[in-house]
Backbone as a ProteinNet text record, in pm:
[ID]
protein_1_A
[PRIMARY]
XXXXXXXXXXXXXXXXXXXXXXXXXXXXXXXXXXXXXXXXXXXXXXXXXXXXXXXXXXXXXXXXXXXXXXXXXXXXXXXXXXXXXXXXXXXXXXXXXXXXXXXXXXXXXXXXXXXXXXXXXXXXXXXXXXXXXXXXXXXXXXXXXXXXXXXXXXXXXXXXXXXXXXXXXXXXXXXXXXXXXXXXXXXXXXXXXXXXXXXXXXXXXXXXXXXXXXXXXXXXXXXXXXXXXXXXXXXXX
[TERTIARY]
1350.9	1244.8	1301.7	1405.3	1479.5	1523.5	1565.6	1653.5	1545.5	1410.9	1295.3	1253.9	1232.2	1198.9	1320.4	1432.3	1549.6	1539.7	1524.8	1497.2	1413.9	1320.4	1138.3	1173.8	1259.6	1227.2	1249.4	1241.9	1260.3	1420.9	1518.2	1647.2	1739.7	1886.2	1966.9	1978.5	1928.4	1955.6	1811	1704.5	1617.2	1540.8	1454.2	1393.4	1272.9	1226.7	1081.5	1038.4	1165.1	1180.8	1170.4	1250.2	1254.2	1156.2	1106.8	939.2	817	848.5	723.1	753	851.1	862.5	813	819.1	792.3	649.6	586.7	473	374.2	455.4	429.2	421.3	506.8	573.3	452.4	439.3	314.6	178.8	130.9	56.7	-5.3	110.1	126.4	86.1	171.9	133.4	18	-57.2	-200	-251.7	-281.6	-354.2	-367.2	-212	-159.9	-272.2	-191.6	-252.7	-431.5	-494.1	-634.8	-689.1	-696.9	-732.7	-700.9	-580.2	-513	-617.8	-616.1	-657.3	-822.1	-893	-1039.8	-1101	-999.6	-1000.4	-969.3	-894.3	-860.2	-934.5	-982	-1084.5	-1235.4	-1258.2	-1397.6	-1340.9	-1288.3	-1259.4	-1267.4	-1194.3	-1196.2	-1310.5	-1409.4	-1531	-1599	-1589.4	-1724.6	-1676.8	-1523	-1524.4	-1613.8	-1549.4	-1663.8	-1808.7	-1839.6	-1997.8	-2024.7	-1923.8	-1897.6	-1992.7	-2071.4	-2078.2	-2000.1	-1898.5	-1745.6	-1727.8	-1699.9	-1628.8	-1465.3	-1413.9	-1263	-1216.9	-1296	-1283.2	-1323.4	-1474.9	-1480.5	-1349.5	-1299.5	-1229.5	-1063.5	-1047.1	-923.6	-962.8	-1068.2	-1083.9	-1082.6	-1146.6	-1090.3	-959.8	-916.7	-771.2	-712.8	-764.2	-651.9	-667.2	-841.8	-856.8	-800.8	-764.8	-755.2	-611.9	-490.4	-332.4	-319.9	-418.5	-346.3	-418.9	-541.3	-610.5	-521.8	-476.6	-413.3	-244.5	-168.5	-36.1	-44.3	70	67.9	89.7	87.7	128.9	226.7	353.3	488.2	538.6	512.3	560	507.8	378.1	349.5	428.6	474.6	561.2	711	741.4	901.3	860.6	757.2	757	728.5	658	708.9	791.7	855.8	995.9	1132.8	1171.2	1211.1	1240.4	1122.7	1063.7	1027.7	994.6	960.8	1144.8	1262.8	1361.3	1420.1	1403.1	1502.1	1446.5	1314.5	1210	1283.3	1286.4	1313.3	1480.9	1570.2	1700	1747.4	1637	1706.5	1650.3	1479.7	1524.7	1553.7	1619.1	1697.6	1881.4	1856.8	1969.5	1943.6	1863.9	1790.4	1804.1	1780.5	1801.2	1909	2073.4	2182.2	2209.9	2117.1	2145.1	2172	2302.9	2350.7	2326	2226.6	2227.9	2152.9	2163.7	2120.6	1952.9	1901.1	1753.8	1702	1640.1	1632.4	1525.9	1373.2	1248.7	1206.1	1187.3	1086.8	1046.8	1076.8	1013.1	905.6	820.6	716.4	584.4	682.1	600.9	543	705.8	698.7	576.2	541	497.1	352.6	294.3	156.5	75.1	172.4	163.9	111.9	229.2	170.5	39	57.2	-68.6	-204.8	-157.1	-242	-314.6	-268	-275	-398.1	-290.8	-425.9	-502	-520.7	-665.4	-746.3	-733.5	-806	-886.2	-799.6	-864.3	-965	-946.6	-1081.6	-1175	-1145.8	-1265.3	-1336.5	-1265.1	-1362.5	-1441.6	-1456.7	-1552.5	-1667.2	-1658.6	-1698.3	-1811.3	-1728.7	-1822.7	-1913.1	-1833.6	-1932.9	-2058.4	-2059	-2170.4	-2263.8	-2175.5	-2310.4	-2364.3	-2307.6	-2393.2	-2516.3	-2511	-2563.9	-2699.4	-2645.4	-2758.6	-2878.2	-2821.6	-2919.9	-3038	-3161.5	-3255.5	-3257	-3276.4	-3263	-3369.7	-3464.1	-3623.1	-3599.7	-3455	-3401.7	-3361	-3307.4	-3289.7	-3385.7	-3483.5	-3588.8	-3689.4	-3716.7	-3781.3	-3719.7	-3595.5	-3548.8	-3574.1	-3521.2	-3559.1	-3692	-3792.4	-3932.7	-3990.6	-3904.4	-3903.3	-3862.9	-3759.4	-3692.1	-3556.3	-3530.2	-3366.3	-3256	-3150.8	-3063.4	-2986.1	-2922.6	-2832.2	-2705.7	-2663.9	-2576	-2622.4	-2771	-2867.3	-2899.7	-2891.5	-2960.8	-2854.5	-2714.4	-2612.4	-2585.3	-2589.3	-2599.1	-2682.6	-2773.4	-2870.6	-2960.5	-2924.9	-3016.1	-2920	-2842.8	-2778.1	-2621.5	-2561	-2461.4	-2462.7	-2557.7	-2591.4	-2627.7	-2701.2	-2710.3	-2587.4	-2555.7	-2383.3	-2288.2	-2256.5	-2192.4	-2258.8	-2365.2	-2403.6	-2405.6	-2386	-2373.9	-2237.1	-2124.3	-1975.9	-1934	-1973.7	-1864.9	-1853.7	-1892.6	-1887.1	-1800.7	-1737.8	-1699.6	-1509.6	-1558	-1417.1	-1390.2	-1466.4	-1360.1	-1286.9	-1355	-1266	-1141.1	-1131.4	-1046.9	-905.8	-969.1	-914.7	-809.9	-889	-757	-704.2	-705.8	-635.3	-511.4	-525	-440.1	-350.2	-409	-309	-176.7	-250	-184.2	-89.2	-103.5	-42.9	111	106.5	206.9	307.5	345.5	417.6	507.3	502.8	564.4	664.1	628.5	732.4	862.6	876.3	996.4	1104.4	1042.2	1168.8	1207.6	1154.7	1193.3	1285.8	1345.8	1380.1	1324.6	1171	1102.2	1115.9	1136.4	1102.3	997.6	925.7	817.5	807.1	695.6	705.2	752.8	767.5	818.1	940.4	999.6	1135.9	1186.5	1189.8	1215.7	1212.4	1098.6	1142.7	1200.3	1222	1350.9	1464.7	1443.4	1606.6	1645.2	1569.4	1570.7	1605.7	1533.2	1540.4	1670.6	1711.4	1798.6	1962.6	1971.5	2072.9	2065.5	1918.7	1906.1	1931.7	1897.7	1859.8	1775.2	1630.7	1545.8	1381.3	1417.4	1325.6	1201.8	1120.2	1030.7	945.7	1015.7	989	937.6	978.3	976.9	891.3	849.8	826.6	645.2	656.1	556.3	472.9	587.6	571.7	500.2	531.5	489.2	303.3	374.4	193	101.7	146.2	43.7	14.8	146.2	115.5	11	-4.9	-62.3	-187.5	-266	-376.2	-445.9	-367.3	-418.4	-463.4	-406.4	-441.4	-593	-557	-709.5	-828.4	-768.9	-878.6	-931.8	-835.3	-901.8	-961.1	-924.1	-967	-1120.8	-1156.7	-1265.1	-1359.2	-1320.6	-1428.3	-1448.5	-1395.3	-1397.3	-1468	-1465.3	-1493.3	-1673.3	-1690.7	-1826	-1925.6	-1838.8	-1915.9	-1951.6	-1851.8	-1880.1	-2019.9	-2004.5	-2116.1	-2245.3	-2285	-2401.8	-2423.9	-2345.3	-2360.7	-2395	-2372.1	-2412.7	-2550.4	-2574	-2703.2	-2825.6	-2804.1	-2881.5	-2918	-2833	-2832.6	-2944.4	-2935.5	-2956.6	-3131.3	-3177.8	-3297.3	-3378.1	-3311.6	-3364.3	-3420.6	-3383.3	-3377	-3501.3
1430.2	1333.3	1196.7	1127.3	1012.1	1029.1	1136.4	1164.4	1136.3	1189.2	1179.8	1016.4	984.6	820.8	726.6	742.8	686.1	696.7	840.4	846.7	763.1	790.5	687.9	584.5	496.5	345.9	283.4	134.9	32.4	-20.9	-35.5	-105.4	-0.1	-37.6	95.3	207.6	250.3	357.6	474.2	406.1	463.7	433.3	552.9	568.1	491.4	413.1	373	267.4	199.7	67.5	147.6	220.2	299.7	323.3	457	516.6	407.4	308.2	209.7	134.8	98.3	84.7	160.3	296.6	378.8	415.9	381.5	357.2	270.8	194.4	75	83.8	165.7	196	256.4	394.7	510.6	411.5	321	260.2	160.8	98.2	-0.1	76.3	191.5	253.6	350.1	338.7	351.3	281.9	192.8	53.2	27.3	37.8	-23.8	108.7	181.4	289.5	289.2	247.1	261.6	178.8	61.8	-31.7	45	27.1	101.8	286.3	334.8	430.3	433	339.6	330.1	249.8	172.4	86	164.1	286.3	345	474	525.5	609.7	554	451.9	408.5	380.9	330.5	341.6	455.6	565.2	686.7	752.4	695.1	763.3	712.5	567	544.6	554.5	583	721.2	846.2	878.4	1039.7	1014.2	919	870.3	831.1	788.6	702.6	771.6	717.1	782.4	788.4	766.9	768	889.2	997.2	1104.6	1091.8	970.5	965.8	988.3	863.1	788.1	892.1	970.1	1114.6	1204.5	1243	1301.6	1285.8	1135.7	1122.6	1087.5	1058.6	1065.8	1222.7	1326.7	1463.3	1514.5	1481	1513.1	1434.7	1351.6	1233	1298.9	1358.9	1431.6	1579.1	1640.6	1772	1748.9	1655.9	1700.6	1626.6	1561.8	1541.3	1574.5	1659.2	1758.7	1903.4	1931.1	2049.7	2039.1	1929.6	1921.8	1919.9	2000.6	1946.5	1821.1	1769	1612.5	1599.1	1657.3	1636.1	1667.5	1713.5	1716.7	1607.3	1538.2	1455.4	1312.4	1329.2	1195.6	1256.7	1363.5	1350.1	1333.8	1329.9	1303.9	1179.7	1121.7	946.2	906.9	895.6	867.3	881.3	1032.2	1081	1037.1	1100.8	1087.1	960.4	871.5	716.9	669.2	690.7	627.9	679.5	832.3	883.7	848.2	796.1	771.2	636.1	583.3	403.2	426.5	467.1	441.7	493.4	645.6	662.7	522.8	486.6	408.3	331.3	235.8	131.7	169.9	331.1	362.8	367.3	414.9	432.2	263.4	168.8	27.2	-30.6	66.2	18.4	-39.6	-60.6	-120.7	-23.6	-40.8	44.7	28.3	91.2	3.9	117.3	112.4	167.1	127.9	152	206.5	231.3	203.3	249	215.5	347.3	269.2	285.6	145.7	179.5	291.3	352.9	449	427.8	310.7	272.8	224.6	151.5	154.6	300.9	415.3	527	597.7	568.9	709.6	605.3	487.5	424	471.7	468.6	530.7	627.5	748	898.3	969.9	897.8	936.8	832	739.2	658.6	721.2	822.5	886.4	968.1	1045.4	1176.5	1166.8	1025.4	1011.8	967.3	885.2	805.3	952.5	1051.7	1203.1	1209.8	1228.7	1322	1229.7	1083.2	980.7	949.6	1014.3	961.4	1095.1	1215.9	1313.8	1275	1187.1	1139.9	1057.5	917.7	838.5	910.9	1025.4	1047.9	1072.1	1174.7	1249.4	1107.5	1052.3	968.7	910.9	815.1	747.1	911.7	1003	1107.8	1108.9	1073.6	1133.4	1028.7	898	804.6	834.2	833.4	868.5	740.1	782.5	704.1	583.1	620.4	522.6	413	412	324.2	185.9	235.5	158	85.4	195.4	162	74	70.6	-3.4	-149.6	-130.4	-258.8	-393.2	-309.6	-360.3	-385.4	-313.1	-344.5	-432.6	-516.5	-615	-760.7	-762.5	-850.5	-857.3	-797.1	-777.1	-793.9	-890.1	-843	-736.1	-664.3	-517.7	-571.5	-699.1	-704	-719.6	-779.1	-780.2	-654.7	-565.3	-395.7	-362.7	-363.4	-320.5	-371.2	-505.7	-526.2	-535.5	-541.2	-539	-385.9	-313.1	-245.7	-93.5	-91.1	43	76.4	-78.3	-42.8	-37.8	-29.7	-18.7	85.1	153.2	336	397.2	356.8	389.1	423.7	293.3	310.1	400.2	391.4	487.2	635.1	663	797.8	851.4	729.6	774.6	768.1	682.9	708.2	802.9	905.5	992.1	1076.5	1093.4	1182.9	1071.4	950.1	848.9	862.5	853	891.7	985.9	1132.3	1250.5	1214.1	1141.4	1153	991	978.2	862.7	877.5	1037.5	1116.3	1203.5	1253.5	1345.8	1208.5	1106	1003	980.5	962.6	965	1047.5	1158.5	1295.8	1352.5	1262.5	1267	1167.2	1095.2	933.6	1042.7	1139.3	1234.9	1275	1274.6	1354	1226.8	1078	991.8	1002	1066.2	1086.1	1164.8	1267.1	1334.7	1206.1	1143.5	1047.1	926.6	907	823.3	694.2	683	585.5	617.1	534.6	503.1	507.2	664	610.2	687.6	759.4	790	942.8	1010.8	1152	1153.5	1044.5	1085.2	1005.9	887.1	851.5	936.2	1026.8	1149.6	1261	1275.6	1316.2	1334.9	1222.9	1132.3	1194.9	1146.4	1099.7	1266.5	1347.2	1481.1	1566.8	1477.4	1567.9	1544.6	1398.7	1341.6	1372.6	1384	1412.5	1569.5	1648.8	1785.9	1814.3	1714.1	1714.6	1733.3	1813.6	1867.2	1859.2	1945	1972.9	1834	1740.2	1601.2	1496.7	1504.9	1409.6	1452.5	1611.7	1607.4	1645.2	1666.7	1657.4	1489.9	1384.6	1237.8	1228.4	1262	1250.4	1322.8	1438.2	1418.8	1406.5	1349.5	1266.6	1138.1	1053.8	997.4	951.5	1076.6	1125.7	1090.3	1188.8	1235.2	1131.4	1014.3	853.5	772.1	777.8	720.7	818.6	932	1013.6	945.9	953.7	931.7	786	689.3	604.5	544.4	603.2	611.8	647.7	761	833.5	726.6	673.2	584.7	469.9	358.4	273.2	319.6	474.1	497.4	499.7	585.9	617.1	540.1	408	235.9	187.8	190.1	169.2	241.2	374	398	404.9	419.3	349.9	242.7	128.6	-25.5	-5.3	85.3	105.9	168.8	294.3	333.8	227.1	187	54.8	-28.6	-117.5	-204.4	-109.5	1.6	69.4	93.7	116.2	154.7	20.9	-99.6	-259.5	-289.2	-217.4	-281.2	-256.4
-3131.4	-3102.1	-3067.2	-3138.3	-3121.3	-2961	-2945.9	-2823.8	-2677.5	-2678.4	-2619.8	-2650.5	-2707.7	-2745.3	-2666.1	-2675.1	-2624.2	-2429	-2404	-2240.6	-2197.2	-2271.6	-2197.7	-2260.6	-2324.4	-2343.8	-2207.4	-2244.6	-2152.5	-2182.6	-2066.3	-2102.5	-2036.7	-2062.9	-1986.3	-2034.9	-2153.1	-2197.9	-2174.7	-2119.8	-2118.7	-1974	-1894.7	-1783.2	-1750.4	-1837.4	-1805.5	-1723.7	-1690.3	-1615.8	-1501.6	-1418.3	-1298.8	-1298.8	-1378.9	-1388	-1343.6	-1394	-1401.4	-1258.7	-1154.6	-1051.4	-929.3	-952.4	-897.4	-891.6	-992.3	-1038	-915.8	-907.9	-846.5	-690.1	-654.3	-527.2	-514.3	-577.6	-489.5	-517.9	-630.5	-627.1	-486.8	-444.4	-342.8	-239.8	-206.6	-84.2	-27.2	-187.4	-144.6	-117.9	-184.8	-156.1	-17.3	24.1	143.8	261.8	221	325.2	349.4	235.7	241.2	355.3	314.2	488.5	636.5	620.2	738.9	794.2	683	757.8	752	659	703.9	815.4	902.4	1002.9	1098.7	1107.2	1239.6	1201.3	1089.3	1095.3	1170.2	1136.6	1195.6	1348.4	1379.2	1510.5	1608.6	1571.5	1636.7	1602.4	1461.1	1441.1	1581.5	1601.2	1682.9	1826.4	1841.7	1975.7	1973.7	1899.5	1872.2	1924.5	1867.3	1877.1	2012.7	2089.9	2204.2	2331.4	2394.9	2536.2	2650.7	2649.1	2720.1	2703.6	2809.3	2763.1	2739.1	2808.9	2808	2646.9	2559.3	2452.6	2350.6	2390.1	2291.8	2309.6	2391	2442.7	2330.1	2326.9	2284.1	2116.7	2086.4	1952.4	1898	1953.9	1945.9	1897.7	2015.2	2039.3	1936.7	1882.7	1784.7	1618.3	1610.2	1465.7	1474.3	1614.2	1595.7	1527.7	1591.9	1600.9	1436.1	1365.8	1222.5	1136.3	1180	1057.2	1085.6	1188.8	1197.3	1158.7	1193.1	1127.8	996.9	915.3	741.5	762.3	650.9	588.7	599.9	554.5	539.2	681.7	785.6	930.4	948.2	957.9	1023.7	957.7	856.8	829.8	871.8	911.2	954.7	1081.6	1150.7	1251.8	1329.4	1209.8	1212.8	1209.8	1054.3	1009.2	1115.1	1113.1	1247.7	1341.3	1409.7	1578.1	1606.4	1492.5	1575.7	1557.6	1524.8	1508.5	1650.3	1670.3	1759.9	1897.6	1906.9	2031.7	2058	1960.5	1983.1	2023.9	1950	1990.8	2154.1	2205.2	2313.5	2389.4	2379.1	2488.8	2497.4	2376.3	2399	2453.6	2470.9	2511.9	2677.9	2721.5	2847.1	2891.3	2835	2851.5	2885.9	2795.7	2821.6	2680.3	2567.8	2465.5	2328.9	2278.6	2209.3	2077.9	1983.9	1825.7	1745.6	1581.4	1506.4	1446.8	1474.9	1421.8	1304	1228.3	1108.3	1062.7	1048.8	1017.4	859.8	827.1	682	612.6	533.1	473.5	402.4	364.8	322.5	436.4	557.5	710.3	737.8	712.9	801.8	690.6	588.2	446.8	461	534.5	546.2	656.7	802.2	940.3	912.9	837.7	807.5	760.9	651.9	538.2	604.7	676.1	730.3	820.3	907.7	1015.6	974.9	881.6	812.7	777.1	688.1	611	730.5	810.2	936.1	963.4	978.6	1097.7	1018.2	896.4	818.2	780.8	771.1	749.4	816.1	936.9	1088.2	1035.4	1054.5	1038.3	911.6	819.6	701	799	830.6	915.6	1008.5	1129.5	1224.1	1129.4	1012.7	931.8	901.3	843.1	802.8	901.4	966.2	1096.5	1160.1	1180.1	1232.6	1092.5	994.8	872.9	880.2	975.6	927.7	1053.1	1040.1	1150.5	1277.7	1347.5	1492.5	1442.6	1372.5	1367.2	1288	1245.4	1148.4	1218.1	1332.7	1445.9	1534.3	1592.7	1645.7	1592	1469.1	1319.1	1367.1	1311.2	1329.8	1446.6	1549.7	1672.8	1732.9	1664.1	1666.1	1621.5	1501.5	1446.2	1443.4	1568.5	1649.9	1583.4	1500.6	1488.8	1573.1	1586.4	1693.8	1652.8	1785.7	1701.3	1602.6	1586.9	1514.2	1380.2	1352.5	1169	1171.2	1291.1	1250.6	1167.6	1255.2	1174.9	1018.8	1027.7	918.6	759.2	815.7	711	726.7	791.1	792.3	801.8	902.4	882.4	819.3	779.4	686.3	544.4	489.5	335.5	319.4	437.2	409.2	451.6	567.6	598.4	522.5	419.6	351.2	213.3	177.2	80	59.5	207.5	248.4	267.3	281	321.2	205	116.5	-28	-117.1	-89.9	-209.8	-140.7	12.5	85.2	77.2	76.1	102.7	-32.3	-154.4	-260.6	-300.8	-191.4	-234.7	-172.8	-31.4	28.7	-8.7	-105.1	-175.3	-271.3	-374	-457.9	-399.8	-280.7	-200.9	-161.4	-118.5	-69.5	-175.5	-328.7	-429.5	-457.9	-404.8	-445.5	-306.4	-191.1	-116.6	-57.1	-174	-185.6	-219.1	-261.4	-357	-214.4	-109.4	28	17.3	26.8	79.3	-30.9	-145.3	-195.7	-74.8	4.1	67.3	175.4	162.4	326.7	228.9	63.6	80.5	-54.6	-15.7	-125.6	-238	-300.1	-446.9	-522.9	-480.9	-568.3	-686.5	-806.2	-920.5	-916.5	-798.1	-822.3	-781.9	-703.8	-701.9	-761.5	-865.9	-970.5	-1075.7	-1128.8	-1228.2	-1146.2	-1047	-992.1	-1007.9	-1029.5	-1060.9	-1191.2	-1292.9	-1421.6	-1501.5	-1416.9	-1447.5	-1419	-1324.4	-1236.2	-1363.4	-1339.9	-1407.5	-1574.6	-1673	-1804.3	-1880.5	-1705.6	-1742.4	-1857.6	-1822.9	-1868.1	-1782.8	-1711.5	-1620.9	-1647.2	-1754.8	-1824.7	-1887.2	-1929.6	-1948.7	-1845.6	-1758.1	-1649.8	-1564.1	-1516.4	-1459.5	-1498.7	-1640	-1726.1	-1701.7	-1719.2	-1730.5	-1614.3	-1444	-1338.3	-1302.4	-1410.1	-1419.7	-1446.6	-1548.1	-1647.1	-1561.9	-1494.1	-1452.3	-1317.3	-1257.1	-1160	-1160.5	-1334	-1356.3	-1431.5	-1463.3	-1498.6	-1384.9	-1276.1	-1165.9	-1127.5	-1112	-1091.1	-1159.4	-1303.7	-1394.4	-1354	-1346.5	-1320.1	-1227.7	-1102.8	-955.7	-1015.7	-1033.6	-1064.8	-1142.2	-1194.4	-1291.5	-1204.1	-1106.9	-1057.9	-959.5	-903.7	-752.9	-807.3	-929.4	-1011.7	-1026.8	-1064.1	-1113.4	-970.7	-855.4	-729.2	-640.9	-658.1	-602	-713.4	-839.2	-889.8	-846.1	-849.4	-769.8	-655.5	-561.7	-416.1	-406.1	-498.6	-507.5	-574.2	-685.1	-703.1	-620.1	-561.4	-424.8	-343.8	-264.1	-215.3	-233.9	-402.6	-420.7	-416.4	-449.4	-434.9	-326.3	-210.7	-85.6	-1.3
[MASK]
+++++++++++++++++++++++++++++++++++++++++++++++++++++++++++++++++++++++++++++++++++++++++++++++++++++++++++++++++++++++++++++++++++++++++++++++++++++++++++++++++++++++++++++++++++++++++++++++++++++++++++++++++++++++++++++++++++++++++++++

């Protein structure tokens, strides 16, 4: 038991300083990733929506190639493929140099990528759930379309996307876990580490998921309090 107490402390003799960095790392790069991919999910949502066929066309094509790639290709294929893309053509240029992209840029891009595909299908649904007369109402009323949007069709909008963006919120958690092969520092390849070097496997990697299923848990309760606050708002109105 001493021996277990000694690994997980804080200081050099023990893992928890690393652990708790790493912590930090997959923490960050959700965070990070969330904006990012609910900004280019709504975007390619309101292609979809678009009367452009070009713009439907390439919002398609943009949810088919990263709902259909796994996760972990589509970040070596960032990571990767955005280093080896950039060096030839600065070779193609005449300019000879080493390259080397972020693994926290390359593991935001990625996961950024994927969540965007499936949030846009989230958004198209809801914008589709809300009735056209919602609109028409509005505008019957002298609304300009930018108070329709606002006061009138993003409070159901959003009431209707969050219960679909929080699934895809602990799927994002549970997906920070890929940028260990590329490199980052975050809480699984820190008990990685810790496991590898203790030959304490069973411990660490126990630790990782506990640590995991705390972030769940608490995702889950914040996401819970969030949408009662949204449904309330919602029945006020």
């Amino acid at each position: 038991m001493d021996g277990v107490l000694t690994l997980l402390s804080f200081g050099p003799q023990g893992w928890s300083d690393e652990i708790a960095a790493g912590l930090l790392v997959t923490v960050s790069l959700a965070l990070a990733t969330l904006p990012f991919g609910l900004a280019v999910g709504y975007g390619v949502a309101l292609g979809k929506l678009s009367g452009e066929p070009s713009l439907r066309l390439a919002a398609n094509i943009f949810t088919t190639i990263f709902r259909g790639l796994p996760e972990l290709l589509t970040l070596f294929l960032v990571f990767y493929g955005a280093q080896i893309s950039i060096q030839r053509l600065l070779a193609l240029a005449g300019v000879s140099a080493g390259i080397e992209i972020n693994a926290f840029a390359a593991g935001m891009v990625a996961l950024g990528a994927v969540f965007a595909a499936y949030a846009s299908e989230v958004f198209v649904s809801a914008f589709r759930a809300i009735p056209p007369g919602q609109y028409e109402g509005a505008y019957a009323v002298g609304l300009s379309r930018w108070q329709t949007m606002r006061l009138v069709i993003m409070p159901q909008f959003i009431r209707i996307a969050l219960p679909g963006l929080s699934n895809l919120w602990l799927i994002l958690l549970k997906e920070t876990a890929l940028v260990s092969v590329i490199g980052l520092s975050d809480v699984l390849r820190q008990t990685s580490i810790a496991a590898r070097v203790t030959k304490e496997a069973f411990l660490f990697f126990g630790i990782a998921c506990l640590l995991y299923l705390v972030l769940a848990l608490l995702s889950s309760v914040v996401l819970s309090a969030i949408e009662r606050r949204v449904s309330r708002a919602g029945a006020m109105r």
